[in-house]
C-alpha positions as a Markdown table, in Angstrom:
| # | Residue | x | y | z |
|---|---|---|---|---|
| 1 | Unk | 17.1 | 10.6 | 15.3 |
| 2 | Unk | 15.8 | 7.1 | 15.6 |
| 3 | Unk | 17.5 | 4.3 | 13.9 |
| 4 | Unk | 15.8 | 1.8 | 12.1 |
| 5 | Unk | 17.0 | -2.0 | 11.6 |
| 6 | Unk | 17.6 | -2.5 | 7.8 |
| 7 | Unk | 18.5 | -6.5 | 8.6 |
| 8 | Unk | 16.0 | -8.7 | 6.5 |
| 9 | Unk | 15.7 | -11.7 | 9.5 |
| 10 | Unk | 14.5 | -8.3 | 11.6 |
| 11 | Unk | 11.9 | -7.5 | 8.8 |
| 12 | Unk | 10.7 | -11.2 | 8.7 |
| 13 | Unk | 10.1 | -11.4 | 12.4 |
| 14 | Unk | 8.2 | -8.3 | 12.2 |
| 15 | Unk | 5.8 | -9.9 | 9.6 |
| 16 | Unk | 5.3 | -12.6 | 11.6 |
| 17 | Unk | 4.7 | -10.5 | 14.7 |
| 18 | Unk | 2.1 | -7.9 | 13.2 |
| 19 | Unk | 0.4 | -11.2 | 10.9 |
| 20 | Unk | -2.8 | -10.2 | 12.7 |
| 21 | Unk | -2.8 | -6.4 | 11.1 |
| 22 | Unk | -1.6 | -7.2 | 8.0 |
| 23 | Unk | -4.6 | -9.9 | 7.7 |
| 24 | Unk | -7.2 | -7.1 | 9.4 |
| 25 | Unk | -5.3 | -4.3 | 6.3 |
| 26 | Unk | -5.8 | -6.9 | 3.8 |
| 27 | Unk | -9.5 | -7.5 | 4.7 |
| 28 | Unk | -10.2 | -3.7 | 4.3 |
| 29 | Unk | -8.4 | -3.4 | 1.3 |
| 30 | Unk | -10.1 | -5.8 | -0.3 |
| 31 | Unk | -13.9 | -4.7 | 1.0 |
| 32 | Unk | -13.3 | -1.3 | 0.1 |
| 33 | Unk | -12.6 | -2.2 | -3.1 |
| 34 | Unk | -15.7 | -3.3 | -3.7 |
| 35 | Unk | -18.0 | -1.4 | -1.3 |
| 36 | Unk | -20.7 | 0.3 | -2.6 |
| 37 | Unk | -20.9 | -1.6 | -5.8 |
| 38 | Unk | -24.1 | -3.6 | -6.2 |
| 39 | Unk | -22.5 | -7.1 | -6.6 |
| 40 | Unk | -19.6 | -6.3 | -4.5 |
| 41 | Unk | -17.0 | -8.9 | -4.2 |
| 42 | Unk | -18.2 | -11.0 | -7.1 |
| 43 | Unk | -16.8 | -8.2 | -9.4 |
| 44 | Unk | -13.6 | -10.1 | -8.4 |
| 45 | Unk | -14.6 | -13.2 | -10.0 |
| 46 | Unk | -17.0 | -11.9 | -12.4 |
| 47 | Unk | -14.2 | -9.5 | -14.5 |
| 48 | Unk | -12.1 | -12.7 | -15.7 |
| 49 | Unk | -15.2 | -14.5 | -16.6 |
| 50 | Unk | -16.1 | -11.3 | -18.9 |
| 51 | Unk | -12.3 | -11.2 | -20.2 |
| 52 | Unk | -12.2 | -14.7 | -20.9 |
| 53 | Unk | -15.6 | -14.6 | -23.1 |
| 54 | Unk | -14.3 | -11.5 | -24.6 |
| 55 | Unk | -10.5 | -12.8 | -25.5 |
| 56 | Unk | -12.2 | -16.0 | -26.7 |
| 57 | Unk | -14.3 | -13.8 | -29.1 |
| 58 | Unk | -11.5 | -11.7 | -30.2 |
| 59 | Unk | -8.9 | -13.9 | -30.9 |
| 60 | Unk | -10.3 | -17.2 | -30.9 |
| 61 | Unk | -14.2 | -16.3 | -33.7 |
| 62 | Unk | -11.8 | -13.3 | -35.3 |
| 63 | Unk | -8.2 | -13.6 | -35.5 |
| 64 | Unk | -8.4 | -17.2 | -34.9 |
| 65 | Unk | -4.9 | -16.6 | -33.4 |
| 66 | Unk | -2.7 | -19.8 | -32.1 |
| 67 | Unk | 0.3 | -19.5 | -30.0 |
| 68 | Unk | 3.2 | -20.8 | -32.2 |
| 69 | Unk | 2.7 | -24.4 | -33.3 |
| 70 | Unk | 2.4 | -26.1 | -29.9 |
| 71 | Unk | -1.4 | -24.8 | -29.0 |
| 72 | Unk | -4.5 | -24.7 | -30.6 |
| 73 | Unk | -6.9 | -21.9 | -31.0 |
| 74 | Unk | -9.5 | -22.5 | -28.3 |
| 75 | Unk | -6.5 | -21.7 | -25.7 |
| 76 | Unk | -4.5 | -18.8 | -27.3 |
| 77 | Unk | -6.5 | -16.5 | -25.0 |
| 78 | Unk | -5.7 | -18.5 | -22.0 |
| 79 | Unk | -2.3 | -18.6 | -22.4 |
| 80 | Unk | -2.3 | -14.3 | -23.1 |
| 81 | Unk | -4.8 | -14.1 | -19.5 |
| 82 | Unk | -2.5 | -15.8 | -18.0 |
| 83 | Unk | 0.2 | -13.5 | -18.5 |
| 84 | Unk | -1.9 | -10.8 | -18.3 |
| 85 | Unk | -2.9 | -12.0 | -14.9 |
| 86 | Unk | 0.8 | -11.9 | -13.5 |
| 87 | Unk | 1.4 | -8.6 | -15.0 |
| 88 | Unk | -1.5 | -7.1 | -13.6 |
| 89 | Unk | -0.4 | -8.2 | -10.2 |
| 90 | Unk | 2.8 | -6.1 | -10.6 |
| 91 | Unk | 1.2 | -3.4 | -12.4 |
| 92 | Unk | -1.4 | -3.2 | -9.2 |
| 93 | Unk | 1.4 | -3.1 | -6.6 |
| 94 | Unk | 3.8 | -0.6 | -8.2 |
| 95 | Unk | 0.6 | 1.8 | -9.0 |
| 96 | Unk | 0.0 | 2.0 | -5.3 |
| 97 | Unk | 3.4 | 2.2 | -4.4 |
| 98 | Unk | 4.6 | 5.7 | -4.7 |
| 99 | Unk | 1.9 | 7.3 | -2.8 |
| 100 | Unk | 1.7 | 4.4 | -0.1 |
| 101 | Unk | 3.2 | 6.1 | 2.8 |
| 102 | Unk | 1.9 | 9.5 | 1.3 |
| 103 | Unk | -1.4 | 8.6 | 1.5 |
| 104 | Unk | -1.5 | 7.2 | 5.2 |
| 105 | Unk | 0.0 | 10.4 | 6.6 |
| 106 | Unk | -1.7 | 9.8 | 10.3 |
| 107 | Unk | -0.1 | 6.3 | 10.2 |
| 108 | Unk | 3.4 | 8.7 | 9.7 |
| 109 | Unk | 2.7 | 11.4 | 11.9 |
| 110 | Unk | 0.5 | 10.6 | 15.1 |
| 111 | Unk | 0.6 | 6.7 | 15.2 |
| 112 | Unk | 3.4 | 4.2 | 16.3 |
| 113 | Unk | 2.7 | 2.0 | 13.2 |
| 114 | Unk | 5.0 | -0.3 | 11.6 |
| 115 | Unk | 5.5 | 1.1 | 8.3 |
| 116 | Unk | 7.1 | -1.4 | 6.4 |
| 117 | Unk | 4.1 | -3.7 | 6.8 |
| 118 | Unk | 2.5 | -1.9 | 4.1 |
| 119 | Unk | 4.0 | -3.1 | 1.3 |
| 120 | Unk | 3.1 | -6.5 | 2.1 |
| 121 | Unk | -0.2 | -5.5 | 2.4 |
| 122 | Unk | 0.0 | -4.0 | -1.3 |
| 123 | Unk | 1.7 | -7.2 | -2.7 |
| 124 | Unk | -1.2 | -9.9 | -0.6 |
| 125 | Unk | -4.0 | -8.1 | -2.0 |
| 126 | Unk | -2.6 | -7.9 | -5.6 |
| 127 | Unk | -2.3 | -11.9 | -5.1 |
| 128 | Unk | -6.1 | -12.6 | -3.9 |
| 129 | Unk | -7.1 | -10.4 | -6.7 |
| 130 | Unk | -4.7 | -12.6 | -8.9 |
| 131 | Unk | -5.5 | -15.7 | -7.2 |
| 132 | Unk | -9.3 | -15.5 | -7.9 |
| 133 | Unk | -8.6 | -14.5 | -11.4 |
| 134 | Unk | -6.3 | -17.2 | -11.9 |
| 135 | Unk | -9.0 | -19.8 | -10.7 |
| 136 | Unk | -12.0 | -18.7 | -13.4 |
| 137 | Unk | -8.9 | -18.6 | -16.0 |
| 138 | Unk | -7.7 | -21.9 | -15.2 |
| 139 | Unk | -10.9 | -23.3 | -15.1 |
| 140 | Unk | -12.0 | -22.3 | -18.0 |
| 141 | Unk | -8.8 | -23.8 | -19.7 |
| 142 | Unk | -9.7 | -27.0 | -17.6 |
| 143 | Unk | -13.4 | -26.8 | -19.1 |
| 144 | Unk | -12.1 | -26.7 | -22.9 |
| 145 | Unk | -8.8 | -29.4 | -22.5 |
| 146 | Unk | -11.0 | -31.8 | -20.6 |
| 147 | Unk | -8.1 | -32.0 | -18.1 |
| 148 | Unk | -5.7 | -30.2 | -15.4 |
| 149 | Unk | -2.0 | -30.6 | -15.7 |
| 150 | Unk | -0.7 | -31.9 | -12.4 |
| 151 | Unk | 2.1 | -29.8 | -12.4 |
| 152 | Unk | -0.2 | -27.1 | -11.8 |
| 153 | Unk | -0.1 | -28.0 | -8.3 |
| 154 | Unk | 3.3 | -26.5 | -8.6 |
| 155 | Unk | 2.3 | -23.1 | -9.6 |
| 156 | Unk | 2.8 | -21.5 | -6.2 |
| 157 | Unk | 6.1 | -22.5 | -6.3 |
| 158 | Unk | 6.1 | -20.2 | -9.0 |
| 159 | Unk | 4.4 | -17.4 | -7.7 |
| 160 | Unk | 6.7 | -17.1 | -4.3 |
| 161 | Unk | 9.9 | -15.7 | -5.4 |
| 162 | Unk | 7.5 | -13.1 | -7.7 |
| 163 | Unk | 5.9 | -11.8 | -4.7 |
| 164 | Unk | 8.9 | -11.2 | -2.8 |
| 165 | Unk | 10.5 | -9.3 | -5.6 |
| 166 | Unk | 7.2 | -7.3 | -5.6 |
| 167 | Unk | 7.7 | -6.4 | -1.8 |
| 168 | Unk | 11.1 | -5.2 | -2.3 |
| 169 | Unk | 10.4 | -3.2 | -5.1 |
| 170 | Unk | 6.9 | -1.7 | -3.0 |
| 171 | Unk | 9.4 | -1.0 | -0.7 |
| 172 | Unk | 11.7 | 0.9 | -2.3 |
| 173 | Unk | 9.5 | 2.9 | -4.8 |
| 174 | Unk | 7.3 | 3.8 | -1.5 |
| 175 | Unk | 9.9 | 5.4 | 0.5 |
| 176 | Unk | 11.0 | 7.3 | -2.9 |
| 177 | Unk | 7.4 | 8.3 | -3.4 |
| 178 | Unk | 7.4 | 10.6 | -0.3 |
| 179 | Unk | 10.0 | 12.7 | -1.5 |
| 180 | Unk | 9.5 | 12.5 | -5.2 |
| 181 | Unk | 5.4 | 13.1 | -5.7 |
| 182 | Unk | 5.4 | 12.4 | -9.7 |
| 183 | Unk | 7.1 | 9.1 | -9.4 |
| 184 | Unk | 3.1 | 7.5 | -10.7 |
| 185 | Unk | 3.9 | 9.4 | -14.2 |
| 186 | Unk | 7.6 | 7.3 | -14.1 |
| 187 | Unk | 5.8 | 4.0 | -12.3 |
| 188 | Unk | 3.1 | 4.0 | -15.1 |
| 189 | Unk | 5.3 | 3.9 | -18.0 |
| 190 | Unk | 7.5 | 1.2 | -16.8 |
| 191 | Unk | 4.5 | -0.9 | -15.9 |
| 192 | Unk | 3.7 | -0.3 | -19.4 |
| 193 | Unk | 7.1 | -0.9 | -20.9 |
| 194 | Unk | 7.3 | -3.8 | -18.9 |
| 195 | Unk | 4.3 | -5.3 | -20.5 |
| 196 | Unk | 5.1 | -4.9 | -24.0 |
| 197 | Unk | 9.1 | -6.1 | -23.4 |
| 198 | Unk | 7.2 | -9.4 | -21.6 |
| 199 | Unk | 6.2 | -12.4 | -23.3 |
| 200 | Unk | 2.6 | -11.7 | -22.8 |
| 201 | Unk | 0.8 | -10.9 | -26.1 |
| 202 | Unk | 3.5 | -13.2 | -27.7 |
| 203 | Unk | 5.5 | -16.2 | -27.7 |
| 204 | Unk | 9.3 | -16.1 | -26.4 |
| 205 | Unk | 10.1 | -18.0 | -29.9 |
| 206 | Unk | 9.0 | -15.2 | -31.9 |
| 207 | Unk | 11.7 | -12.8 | -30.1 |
| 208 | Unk | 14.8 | -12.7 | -32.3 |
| 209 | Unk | 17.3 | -15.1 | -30.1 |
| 210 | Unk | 20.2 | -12.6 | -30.4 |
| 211 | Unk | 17.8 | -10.5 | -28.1 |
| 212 | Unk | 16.2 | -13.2 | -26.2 |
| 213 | Unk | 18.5 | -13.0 | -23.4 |
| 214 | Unk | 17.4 | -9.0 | -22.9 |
| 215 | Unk | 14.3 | -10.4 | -22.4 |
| 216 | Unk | 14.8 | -12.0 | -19.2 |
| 217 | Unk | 15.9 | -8.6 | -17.8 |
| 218 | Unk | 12.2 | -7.6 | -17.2 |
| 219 | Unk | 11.3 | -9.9 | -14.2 |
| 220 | Unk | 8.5 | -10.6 | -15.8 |
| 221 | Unk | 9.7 | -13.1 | -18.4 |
| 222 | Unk | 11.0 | -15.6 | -16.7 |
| 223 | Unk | 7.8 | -15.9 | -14.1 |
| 224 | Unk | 5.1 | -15.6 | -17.1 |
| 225 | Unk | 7.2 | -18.7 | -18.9 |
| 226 | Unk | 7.5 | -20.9 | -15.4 |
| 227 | Unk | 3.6 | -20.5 | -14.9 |
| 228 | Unk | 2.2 | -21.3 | -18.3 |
| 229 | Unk | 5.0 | -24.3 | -18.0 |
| 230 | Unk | 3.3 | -26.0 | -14.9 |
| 231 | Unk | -0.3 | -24.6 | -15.6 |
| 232 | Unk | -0.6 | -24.7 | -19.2 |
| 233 | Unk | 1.9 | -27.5 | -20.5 |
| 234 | Unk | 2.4 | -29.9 | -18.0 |
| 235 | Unk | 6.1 | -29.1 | -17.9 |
| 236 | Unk | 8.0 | -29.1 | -14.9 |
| 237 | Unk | 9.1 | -25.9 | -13.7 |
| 238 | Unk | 13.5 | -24.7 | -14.6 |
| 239 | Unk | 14.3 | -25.3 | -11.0 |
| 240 | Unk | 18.1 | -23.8 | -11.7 |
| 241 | Unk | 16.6 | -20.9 | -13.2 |
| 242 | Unk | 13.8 | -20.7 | -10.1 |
| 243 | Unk | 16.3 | -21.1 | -7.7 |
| 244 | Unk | 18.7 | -18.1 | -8.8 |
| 245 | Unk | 15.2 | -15.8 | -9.6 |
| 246 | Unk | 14.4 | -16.7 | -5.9 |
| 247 | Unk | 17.6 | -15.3 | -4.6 |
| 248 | Unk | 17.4 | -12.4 | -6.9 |
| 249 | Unk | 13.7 | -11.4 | -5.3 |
| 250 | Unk | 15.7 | -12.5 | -2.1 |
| 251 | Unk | 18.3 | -9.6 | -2.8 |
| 252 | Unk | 15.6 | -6.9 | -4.3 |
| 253 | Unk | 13.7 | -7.7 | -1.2 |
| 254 | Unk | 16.5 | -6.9 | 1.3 |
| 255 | Unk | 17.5 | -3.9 | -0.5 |
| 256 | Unk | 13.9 | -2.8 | -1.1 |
| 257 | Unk | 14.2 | -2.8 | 2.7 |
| 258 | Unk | 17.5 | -1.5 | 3.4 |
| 259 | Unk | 16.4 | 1.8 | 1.5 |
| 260 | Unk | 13.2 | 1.7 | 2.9 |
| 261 | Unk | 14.6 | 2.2 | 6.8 |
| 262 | Unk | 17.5 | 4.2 | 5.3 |
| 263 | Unk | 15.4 | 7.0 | 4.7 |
| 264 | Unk | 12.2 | 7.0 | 6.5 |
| 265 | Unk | 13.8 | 8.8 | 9.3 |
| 266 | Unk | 12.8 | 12.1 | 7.2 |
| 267 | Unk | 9.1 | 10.9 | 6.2 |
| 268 | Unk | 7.3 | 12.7 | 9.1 |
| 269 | Unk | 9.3 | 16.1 | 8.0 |
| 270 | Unk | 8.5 | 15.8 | 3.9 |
| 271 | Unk | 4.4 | 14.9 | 4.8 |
């Protein structure tokens, strides 16, 4: 039985080794997406355009909603897209995740492929998707304000540790996925759960502050505050709080990984 590394500086040099695949997996990812459709890739630029005139129909012409007492209307929607945005970029990745390995059985079974590379894959294209979303939203914002925060420069900053915790949880929901096949019905609802329990739809102020601190269990929280921070208000980002989410992703990372190499000894036999 082969034995598999689970030590993370061992996974990182393997990302840098295979950069080339992952770049060539990313680019078919991203044109099968799209292939066959008649305007192809600009559906990836052209669905936030459509969301934003539809959110600033909705909630800016109907509801004529505002976002506590700190924004006006004409940005209520930008500040929901937003979060929207960074949900959707875990709710992508974890709804690939369980049938990841499942789904690339030759990659298992007749090829010497680096398997762990694949959640990376997942996690990259969920950020160009988000990344091109981000752009048309954050433009349009710039459009209305008449101005771009510069601490928006600091938005990757923000980003980072988010995508590393969405490797290590790829990771470990991928491995489970071979040996559990209704892990999407579990997957789903969490996404979901993890939607409604995130600051999204809603100000963190309007959370009672006894439960605030629950709040900041669902990863998303903190990450969906950060960004609207450096994007949005011109605030600079919690940098204690950044720096102890960055060694959390850190840790779900290297145990996304550990379980990941644990157990993949048996995928060949359950596919």
């Amino acid at each position: 039985m082969q034995v598999h590394s689970a030590f993370l500086p061992n996974y990182i040099a393997t990302l840098v080794r295979c950069r080339d695949l992952i770049e060539q997996l990313v680019r078919r990812e991203f044109s099968s997406r799209y292939r066959g459709s008649v305007l192809g890739v600009f559906w990836a630029a052209l669905n936030p355009v459509l969301t934003v005139l539809v959110f600033s129909f909705v909630f800016g012409v109907i509801f004529r909603a505002r976002w506590g007492s700190e924004s006006t209307a004409p940005n209520f929607f930008i500040i929901v897209l937003l979060g929207m945005i960074i949900h959707g970029m875990l709710a992508e990745s974890l709804s690939r995740a369980p049938t990841l390995i499942l789904g690339r059985a030759s990659y298992v079974k007749r090829v010497v492929f680096p398997l762990e590379v694949l959640p990376v894959v997942t996690a990259v294209s969920a950020l160009i998707n988000a990344t091109i979303a981000l752009v048309v939203v954050l433009a349009a914002n710039a459009f209305m304000q008449r101005s771009i925060e510069p601490t928006l420069l600091l938005l990757p900053l923000v980003l980072a540790p988010f995508v590393i915790l969405i490797i290590g949880i790829v990771l470990f929901i991928a491995a489970i996925g071979v040996y559990i096949r209704d892990l999407s019905q579990i997957v789903n609802f969490i996404t979901m759960m993890a939607l409604f329990l995130a600051p999204v739809f809603y100000p963190l102020t309007m959370v009672p502050e006894k439960y605030r601190p629950l709040m900041f269990l669902n990863p998303l929280t903190f990450v969906i505050e950060q960004a609207r921070n450096v994007a949005l208000f011109g605030r600079m980002p919690d940098w204690p709080g950044l720096a102890i989410y960055t060694i959390f992703a850190v840790g779900v990372a290297w145990l996304g990984f550990w379980w990941f190499q644990r157990i993949r000894t048996g995928f060949a036999d359950v596919i």
